[in-house]
N, C-alpha and C positions, 0 to 999 in steps of 0.2 A: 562571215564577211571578212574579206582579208584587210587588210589595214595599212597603216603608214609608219616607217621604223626611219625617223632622223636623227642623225648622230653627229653630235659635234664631234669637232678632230682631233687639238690641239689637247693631249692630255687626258683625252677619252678614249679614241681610237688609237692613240699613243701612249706611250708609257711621258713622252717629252714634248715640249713644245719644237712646234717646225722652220717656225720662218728662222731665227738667229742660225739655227745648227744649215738651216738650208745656205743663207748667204756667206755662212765658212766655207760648205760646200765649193759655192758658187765662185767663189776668191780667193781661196789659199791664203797664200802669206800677205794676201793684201788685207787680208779682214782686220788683221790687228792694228796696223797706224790711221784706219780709220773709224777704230773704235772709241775712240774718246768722241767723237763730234757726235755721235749717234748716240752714246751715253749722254750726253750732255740733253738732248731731246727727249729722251727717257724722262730723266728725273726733271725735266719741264712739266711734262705731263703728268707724272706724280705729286708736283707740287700746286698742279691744275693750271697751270699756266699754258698748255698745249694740250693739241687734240689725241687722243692714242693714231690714230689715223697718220698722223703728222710723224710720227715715231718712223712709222713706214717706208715715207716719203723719203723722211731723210736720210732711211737706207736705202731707199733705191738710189737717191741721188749722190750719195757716197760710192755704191758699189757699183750698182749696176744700169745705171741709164745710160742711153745708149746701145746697150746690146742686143743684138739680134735676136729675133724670139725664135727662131729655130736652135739658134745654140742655148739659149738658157732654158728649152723646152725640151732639150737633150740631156743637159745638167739635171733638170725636173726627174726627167725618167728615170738616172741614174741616183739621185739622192730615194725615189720613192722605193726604188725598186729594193732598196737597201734597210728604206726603214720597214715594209712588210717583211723582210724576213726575221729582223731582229730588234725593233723596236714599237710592234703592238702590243698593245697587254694581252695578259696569257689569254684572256675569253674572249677577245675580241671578236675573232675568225666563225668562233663557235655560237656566237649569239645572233652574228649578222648570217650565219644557216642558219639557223632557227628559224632567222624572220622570212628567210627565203623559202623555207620549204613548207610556212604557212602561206606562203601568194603574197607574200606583204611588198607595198614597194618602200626600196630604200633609197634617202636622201641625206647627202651630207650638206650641215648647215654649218657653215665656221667663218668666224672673222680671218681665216687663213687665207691668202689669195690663189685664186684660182687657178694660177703657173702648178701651183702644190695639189691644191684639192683637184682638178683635172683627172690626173696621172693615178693618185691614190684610189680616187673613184672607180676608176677602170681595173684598177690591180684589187678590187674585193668587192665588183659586181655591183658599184650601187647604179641608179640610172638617173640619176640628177643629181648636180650641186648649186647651193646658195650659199654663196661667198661673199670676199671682196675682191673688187674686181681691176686689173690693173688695165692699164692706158699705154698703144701703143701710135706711133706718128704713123703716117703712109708710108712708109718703109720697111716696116714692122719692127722698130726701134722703142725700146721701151723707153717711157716717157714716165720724168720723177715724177707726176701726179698720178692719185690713183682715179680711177676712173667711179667718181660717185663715193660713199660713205663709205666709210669702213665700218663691213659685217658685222657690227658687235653691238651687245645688250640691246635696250630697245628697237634700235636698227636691225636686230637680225631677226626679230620678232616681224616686224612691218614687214621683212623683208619675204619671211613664211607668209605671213597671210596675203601679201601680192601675189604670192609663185601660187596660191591655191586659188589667188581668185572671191567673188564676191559670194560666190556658194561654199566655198568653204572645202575642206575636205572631203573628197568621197567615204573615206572609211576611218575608223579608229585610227588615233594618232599616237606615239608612243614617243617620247625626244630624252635622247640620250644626252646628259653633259657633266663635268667637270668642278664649274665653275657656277659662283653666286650670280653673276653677270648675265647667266641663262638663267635665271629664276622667273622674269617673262614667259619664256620659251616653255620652261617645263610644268609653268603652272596652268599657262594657255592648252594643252596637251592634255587629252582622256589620262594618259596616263605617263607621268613625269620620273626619271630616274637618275639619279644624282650616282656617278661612276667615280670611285675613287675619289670624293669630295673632297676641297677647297676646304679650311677650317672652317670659313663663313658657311659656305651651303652647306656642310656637314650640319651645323645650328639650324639652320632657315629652312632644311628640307623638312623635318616631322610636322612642324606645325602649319604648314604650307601643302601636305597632301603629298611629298614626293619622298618616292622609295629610296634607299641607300644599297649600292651593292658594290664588290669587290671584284675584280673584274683582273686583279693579279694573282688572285687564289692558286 
């Protein structure tokens, strides 16, 4: 029976995290005078006073709201198209043919917003994403709220078992990630694997059932 191969992004499928290096990207020399106010939102959230979600927000509304989403969907193409060539981990490419050339279908699962997951999707064949999702006006002006939670830990768990429905998976499920955050995800999953772990999932995977693998080898 062929099965289900989800991969988170940020860290997994990358060797780096996407959204910050995406909106240097996306702003040039504007990224740096407004990086103190988006720091400052950060270490809110760190200190549990703010949502990560919020983090987000108040980069887009520093950088980018407002903007066209044909142009920041052009920016997208060109940042993704830059990090498959030099910024996935060495196994990346070769595990996601593996899963392809068992009939597996592949899904990316990531609190990364879907300007980014979109584009990467496309550039290495998967056929679905569950993301978080941004918010555009009737103009198609992006708009500083995001559109609904942001994709991450319990939420992106809820968010798998909505996208499959009340029956649940058709086939074996395998979920790729990084991060402790996905410990939900990958313990929910037939079979769970911790990619270049986190110090914490590095601990929390043996006892939990989830494999360890190196994927910069």
């Amino acid at each position: 029976m062929s099965g289900i191969a989800i991969f988170d992004l940020d860290k997994t499928i990358t060797r780096q995290g996407t959204w910050s290096r995406f909106v240097r990207h996306a702003t040039g020399a504007r990224f740096w005078p407004g990086l103190p106010v988006v720091a400052a939102q950060a270490i809110a959230y760190k200190a549990g006073l703010a949502s990560r979600g919020s983090v987000k927000e108040r980069a887009i509304s520093v950088y980018l709201a407002g903007q066209a989403k044909s142009e920041l969907e052009a920016l997208a193409e060109a940042f993704i198209a830059k990090e498959v060539a030099q910024g996935l981990r060495k196994q990346t490419q070769s595990v996601i043919a593996e899963h392809k050339s068992a009939g597996d279908t592949l899904i990316i699962a990531s609190a990364a917003v879907d300007l980014i997951c979109a584009p990467m999707s496309r550039a290495l064949g998967f056929e679905d994403i569950i993301c978080t999702k941004l918010s555009w006006d009737r103009n198609d002006r992006l708009q500083p709220e995001l559109d609904g939670e942001n994709c991450y830990g319990e939420e992106k768990l809820r968010r798998v078992e909505a996208f499959f429905g009340p029956n649940g998976p058709t086939g074996p499920v395998t979920f790729y990630s990084d991060h402790h955050t996905d410990l939900p995800c990958l313990t929910w999953a037939k079979r769970g694997v911790a990619v270049n772990p986190s110090k914490k999932l590095r601990n929390l995977a043996p006892p939990n059932g989830v494999e360890i693998v190196d994927w910069d080898r």
